[in-house]
Backbone as XML, in Angstrom:
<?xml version="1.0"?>
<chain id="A" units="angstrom">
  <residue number="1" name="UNK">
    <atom name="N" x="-16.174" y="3.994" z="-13.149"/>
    <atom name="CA" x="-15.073" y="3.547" z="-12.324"/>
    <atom name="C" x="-15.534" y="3.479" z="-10.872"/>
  </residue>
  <residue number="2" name="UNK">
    <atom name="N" x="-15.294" y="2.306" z="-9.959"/>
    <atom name="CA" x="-15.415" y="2.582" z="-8.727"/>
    <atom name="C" x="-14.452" y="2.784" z="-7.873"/>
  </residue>
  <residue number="3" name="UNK">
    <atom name="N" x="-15.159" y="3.396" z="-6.747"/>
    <atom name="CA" x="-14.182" y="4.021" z="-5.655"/>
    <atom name="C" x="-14.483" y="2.985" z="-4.427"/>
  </residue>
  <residue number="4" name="UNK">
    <atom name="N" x="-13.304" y="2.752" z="-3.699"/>
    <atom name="CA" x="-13.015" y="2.275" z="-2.441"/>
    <atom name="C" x="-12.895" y="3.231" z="-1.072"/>
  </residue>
  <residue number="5" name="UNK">
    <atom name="N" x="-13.585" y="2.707" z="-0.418"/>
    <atom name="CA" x="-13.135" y="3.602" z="1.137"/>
    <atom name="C" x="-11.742" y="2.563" z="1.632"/>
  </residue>
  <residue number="6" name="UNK">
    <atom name="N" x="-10.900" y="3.041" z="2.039"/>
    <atom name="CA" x="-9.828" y="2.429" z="2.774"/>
    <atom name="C" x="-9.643" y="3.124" z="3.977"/>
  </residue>
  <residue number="7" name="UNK">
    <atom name="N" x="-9.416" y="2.081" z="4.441"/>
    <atom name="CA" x="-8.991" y="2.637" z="5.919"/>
    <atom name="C" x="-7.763" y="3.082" z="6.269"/>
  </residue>
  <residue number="8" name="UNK">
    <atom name="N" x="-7.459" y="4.496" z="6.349"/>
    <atom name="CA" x="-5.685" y="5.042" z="6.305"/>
    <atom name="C" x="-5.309" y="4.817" z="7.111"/>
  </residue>
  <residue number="9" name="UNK">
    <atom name="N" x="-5.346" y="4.474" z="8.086"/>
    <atom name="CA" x="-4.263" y="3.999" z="9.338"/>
    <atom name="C" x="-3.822" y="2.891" z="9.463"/>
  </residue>
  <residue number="10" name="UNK">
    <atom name="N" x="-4.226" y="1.727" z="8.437"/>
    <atom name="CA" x="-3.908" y="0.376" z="7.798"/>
    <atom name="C" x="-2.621" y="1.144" z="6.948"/>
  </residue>
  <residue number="11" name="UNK">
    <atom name="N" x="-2.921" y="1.809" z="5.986"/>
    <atom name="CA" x="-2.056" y="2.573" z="4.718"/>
    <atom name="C" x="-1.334" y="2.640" z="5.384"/>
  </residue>
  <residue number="12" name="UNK">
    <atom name="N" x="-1.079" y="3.687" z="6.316"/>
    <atom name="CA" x="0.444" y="4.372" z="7.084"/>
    <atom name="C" x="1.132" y="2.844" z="8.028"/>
  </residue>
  <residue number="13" name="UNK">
    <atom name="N" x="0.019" y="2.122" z="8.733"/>
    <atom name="CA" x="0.908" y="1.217" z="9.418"/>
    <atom name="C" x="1.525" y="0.635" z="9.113"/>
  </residue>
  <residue number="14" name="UNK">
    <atom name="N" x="0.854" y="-0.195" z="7.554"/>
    <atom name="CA" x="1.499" y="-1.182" z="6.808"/>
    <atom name="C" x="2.966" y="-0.459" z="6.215"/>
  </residue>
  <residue number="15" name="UNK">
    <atom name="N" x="2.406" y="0.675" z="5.332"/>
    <atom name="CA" x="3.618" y="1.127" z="4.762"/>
    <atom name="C" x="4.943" y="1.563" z="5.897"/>
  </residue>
  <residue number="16" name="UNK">
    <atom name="N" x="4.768" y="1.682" z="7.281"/>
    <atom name="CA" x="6.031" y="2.117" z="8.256"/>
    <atom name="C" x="6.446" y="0.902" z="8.676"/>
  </residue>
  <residue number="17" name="UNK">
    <atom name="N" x="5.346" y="-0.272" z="8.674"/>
    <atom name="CA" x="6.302" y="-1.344" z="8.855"/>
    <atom name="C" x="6.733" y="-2.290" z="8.280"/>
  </residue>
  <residue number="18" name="UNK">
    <atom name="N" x="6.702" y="-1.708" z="6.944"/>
    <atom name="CA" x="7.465" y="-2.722" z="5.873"/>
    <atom name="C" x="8.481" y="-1.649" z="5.420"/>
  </residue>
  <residue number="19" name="UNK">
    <atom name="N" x="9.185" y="-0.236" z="6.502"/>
    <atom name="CA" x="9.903" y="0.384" z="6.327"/>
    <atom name="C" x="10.018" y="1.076" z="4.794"/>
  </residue>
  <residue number="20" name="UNK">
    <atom name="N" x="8.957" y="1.759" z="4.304"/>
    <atom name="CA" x="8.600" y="2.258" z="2.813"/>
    <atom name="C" x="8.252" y="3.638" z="3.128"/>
  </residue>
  <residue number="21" name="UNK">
    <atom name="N" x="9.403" y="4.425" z="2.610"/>
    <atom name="CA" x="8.672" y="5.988" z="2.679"/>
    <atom name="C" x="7.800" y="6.503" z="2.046"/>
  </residue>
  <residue number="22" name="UNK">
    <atom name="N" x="7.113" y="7.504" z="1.976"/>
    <atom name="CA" x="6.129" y="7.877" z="1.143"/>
    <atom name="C" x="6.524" y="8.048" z="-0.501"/>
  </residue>
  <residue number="23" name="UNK">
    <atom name="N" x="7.982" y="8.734" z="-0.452"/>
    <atom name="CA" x="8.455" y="8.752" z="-1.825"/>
    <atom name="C" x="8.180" y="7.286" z="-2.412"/>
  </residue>
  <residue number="24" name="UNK">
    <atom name="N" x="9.001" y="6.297" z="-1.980"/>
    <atom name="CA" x="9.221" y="5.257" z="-2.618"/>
    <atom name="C" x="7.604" y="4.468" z="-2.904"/>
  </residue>
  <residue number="25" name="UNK">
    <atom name="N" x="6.518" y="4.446" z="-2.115"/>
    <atom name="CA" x="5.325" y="4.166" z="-2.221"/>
    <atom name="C" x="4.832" y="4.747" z="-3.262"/>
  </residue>
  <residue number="26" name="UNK">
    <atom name="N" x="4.838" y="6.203" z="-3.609"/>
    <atom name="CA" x="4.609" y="7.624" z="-4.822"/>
    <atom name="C" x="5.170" y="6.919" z="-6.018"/>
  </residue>
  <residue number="27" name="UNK">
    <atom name="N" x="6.198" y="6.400" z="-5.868"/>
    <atom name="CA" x="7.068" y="5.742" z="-7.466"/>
    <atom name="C" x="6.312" y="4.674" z="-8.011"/>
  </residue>
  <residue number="28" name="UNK">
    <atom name="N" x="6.259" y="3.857" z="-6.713"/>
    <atom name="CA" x="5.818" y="2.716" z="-7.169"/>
    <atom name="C" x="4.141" y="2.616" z="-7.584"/>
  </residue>
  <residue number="29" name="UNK">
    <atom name="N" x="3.827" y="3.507" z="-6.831"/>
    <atom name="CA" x="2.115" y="3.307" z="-7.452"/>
    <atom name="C" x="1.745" y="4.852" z="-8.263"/>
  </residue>
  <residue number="30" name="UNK">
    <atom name="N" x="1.969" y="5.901" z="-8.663"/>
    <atom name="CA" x="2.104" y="6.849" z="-9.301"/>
    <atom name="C" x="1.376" y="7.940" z="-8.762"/>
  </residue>
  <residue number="31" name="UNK">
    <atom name="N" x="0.708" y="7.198" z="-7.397"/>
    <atom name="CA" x="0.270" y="8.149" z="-6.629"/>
    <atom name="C" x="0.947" y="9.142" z="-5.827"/>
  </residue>
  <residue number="32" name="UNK">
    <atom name="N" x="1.040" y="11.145" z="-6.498"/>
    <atom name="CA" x="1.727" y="11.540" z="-5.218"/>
    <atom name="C" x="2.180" y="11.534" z="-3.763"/>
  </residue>
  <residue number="33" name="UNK">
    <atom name="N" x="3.662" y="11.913" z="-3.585"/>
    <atom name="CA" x="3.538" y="11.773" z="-2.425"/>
    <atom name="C" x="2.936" y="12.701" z="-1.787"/>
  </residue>
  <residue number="34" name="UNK">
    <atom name="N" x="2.117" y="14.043" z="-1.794"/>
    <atom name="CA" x="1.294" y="14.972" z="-1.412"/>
    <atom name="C" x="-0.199" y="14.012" z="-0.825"/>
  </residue>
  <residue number="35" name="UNK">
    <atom name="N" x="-0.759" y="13.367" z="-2.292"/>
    <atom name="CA" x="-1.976" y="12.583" z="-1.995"/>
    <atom name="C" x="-1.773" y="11.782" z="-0.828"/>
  </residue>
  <residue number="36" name="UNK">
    <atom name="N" x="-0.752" y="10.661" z="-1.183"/>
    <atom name="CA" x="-0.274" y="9.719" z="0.109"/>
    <atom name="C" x="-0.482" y="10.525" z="1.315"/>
  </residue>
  <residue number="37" name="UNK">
    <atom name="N" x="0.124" y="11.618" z="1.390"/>
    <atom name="CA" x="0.483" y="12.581" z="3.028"/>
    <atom name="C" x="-1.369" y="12.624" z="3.277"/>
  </residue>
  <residue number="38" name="UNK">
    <atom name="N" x="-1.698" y="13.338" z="2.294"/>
    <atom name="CA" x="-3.104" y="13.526" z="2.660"/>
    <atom name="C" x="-4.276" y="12.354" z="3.157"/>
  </residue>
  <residue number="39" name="UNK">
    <atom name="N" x="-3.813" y="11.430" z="2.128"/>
    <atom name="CA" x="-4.920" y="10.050" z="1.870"/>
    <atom name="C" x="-4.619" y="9.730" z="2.994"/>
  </residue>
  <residue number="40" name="UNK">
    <atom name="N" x="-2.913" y="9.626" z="4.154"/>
    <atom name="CA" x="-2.643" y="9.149" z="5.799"/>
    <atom name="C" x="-3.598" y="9.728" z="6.623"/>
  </residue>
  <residue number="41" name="UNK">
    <atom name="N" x="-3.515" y="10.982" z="6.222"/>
    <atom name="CA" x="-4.194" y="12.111" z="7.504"/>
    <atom name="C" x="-5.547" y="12.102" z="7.461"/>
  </residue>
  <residue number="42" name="UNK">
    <atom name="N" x="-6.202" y="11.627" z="6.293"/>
    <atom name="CA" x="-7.549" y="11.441" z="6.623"/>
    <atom name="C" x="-8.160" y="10.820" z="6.970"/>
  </residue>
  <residue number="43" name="UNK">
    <atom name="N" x="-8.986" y="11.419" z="8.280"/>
    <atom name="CA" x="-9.705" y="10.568" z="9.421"/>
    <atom name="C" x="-11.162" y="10.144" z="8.926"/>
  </residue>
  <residue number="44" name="UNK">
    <atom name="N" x="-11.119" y="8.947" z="9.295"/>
    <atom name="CA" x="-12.427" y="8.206" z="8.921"/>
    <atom name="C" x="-12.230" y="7.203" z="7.421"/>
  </residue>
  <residue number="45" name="UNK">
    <atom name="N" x="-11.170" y="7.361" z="7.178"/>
    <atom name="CA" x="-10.809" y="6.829" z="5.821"/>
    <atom name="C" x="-10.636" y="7.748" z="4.463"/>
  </residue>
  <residue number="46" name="UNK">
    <atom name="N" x="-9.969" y="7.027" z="4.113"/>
    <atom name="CA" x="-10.258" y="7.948" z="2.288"/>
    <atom name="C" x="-10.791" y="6.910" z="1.371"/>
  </residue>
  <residue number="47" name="UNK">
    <atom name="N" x="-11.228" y="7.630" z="0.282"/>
    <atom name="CA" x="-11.860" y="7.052" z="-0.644"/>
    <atom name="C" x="-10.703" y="7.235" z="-2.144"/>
  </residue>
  <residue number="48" name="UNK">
    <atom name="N" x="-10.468" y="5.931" z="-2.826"/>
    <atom name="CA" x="-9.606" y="5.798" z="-4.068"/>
    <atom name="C" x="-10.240" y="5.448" z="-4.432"/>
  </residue>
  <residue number="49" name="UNK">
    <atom name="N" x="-10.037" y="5.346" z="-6.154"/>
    <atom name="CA" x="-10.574" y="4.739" z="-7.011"/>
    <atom name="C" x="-9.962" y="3.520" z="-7.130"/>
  </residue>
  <residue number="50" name="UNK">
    <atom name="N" x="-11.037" y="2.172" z="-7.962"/>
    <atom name="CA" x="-10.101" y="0.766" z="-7.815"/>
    <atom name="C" x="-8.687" y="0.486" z="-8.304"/>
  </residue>
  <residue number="51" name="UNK">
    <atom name="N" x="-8.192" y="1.499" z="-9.489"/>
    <atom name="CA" x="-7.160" y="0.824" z="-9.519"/>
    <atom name="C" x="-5.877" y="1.321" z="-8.497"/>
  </residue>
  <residue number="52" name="UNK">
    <atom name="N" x="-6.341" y="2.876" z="-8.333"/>
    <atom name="CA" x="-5.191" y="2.990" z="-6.895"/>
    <atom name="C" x="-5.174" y="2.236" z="-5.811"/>
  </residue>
  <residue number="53" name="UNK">
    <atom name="N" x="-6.405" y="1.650" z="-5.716"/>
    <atom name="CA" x="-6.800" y="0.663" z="-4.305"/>
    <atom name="C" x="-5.442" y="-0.568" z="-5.046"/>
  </residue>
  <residue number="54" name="UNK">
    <atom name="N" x="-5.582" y="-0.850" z="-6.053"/>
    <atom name="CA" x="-4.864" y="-2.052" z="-6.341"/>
    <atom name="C" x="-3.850" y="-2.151" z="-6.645"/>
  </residue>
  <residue number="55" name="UNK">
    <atom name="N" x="-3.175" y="-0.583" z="-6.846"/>
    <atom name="CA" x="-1.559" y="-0.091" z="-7.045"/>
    <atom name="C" x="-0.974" y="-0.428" z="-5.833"/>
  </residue>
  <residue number="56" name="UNK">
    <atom name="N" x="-1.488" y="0.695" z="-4.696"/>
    <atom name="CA" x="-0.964" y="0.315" z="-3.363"/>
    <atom name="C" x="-1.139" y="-1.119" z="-2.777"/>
  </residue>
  <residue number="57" name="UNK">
    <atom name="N" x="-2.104" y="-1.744" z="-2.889"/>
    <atom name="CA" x="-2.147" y="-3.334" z="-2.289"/>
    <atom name="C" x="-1.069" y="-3.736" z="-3.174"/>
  </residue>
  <residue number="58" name="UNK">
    <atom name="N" x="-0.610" y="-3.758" z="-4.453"/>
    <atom name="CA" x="0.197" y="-4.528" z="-4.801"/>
    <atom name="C" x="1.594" y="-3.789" z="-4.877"/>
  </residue>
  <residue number="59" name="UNK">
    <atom name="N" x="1.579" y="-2.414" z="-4.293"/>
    <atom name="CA" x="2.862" y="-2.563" z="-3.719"/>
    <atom name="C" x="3.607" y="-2.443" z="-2.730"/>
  </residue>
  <residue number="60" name="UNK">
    <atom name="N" x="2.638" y="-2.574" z="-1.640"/>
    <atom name="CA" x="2.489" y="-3.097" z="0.059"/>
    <atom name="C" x="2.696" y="-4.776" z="0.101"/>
  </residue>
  <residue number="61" name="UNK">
    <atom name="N" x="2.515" y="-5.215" z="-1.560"/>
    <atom name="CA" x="2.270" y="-6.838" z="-1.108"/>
    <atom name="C" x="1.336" y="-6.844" z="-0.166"/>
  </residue>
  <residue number="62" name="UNK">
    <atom name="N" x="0.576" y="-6.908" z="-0.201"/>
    <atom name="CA" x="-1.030" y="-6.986" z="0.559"/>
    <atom name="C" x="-1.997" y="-6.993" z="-0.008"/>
  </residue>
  <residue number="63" name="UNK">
    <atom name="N" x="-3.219" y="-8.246" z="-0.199"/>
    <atom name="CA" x="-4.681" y="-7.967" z="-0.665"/>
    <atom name="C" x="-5.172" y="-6.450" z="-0.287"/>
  </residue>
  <residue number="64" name="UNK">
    <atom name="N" x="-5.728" y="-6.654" z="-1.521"/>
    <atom name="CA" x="-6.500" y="-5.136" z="-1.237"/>
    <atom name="C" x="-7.387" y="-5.325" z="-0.171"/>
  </residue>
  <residue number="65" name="UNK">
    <atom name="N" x="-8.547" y="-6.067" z="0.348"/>
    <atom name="CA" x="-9.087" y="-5.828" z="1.247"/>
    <atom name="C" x="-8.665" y="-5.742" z="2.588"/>
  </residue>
  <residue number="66" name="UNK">
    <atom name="N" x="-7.678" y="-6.034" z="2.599"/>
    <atom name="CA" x="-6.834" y="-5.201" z="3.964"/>
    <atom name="C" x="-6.561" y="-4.284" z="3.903"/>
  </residue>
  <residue number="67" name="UNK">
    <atom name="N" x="-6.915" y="-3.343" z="2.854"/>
    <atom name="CA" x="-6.549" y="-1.664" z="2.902"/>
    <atom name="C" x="-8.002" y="-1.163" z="3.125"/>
  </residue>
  <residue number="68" name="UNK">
    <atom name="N" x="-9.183" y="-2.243" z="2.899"/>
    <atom name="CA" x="-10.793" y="-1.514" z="2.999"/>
    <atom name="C" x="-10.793" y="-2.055" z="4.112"/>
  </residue>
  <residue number="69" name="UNK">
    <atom name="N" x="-10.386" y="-3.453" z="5.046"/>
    <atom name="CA" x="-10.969" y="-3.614" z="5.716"/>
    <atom name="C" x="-11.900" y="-4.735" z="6.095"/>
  </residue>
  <residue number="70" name="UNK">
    <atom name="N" x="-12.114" y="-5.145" z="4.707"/>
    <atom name="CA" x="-12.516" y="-6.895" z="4.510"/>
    <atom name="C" x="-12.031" y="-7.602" z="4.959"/>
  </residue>
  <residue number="71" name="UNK">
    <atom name="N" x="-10.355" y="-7.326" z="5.160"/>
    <atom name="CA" x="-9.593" y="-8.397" z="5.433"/>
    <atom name="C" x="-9.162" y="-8.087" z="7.119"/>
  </residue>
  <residue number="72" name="UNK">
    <atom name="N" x="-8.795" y="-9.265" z="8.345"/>
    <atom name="CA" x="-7.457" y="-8.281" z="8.952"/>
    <atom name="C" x="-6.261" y="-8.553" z="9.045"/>
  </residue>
  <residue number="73" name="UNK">
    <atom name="N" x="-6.066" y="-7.620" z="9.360"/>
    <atom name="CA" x="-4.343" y="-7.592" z="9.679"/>
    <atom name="C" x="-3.633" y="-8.751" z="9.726"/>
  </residue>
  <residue number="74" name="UNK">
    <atom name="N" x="-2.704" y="-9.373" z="9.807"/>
    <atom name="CA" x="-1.891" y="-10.333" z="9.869"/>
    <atom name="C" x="-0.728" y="-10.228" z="10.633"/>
  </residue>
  <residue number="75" name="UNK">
    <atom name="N" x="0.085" y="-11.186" z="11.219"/>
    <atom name="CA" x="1.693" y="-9.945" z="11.428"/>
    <atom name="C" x="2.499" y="-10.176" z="10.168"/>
  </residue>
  <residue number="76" name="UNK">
    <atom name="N" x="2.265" y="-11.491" z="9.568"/>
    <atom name="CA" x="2.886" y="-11.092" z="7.965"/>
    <atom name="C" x="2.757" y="-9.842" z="7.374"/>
  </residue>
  <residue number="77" name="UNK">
    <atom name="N" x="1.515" y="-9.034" z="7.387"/>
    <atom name="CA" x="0.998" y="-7.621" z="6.939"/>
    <atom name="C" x="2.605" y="-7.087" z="7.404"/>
  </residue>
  <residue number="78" name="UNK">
    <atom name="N" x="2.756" y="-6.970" z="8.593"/>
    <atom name="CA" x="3.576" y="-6.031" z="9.135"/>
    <atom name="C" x="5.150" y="-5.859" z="9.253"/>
  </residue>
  <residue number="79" name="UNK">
    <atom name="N" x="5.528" y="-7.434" z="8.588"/>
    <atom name="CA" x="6.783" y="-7.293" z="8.580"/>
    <atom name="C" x="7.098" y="-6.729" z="7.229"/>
  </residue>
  <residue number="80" name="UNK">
    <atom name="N" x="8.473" y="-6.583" z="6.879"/>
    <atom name="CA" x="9.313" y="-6.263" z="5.947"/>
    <atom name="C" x="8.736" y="-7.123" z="4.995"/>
  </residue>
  <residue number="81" name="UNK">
    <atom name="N" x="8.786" y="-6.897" z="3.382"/>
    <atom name="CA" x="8.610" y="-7.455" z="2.240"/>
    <atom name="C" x="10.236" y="-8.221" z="1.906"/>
  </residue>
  <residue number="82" name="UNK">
    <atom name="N" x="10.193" y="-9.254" z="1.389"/>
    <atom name="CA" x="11.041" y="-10.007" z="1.542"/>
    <atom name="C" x="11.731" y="-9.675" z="-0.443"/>
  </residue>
  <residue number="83" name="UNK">
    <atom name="N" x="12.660" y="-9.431" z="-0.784"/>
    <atom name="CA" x="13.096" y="-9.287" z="-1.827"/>
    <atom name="C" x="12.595" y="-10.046" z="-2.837"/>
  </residue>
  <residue number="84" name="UNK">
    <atom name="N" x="12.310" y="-9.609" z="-4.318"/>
    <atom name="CA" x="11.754" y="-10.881" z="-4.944"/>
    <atom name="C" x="13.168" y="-11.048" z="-5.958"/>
  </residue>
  <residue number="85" name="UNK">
    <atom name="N" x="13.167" y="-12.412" z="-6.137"/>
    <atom name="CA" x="14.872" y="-12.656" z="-6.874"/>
    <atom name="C" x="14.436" y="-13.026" z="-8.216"/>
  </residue>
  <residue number="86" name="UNK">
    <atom name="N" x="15.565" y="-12.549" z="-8.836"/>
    <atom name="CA" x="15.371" y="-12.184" z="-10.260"/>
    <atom name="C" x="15.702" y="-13.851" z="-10.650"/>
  </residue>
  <residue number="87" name="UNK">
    <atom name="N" x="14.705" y="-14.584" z="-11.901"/>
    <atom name="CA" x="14.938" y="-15.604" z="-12.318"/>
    <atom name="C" x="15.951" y="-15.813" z="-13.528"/>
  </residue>
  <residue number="88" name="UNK">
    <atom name="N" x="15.751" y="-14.401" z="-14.501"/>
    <atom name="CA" x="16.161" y="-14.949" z="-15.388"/>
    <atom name="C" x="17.881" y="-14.819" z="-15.712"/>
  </residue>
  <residue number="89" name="UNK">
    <atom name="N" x="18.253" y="-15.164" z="-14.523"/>
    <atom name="CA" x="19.762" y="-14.853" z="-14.912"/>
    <atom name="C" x="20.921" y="-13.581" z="-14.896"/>
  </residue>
  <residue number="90" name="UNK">
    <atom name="N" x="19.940" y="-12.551" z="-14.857"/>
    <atom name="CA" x="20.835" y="-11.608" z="-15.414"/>
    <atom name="C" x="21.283" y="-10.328" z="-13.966"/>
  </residue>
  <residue number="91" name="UNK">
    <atom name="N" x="20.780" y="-10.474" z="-13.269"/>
    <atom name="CA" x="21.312" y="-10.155" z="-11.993"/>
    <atom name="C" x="22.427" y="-10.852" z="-11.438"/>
  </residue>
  <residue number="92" name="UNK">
    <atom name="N" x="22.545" y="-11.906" z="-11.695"/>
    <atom name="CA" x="24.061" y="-12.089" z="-11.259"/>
    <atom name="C" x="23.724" y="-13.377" z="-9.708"/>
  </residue>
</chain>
């Protein structure tokens, strides 16, 4: 399995400004919210393995290489995620 360095201060920015608490980030990618707290605070980056790299990019809505660093920033990155609407009817 490989591991990614990401850059955490991408992690925390993106996730505060698409207004996502750590809980709700923890649900959605199954990563604690303990790890999250930790994976923020660590300086110089942290290192995940690929598919957490690809939990959180996909539920930041963001390429993963904007969490390593390949990519940059955008201000799309930074706004709010825009609702995705249900097709098949049953939402109403």
């Amino acid at each position: 399995m490989s591991h990614y360095k990401i850059e955490t201060c991408r992690l925390k920015t993106i996730r505060t400004a698409r207004k996502m608490g750590r809980s709700k980030l923890a649900k959605m990618t199954g990563v604690s919210e303990r790890e999250l707290t930790i994976l923020e605070r660590t300086k110089g980056g942290g290192v995940v393995p690929e598919n957490t790299l690809f939990r959180l990019a996909e539920a930041l809505n963001i390429p993963a290489p904007i969490l390593t660093g390949d990519l940059d920033l955008d201000a799309s990155d930074l706004g709010p995620v825009s609702p995705t609407s249900c097709t098949s009817g049953c939402c109403g």
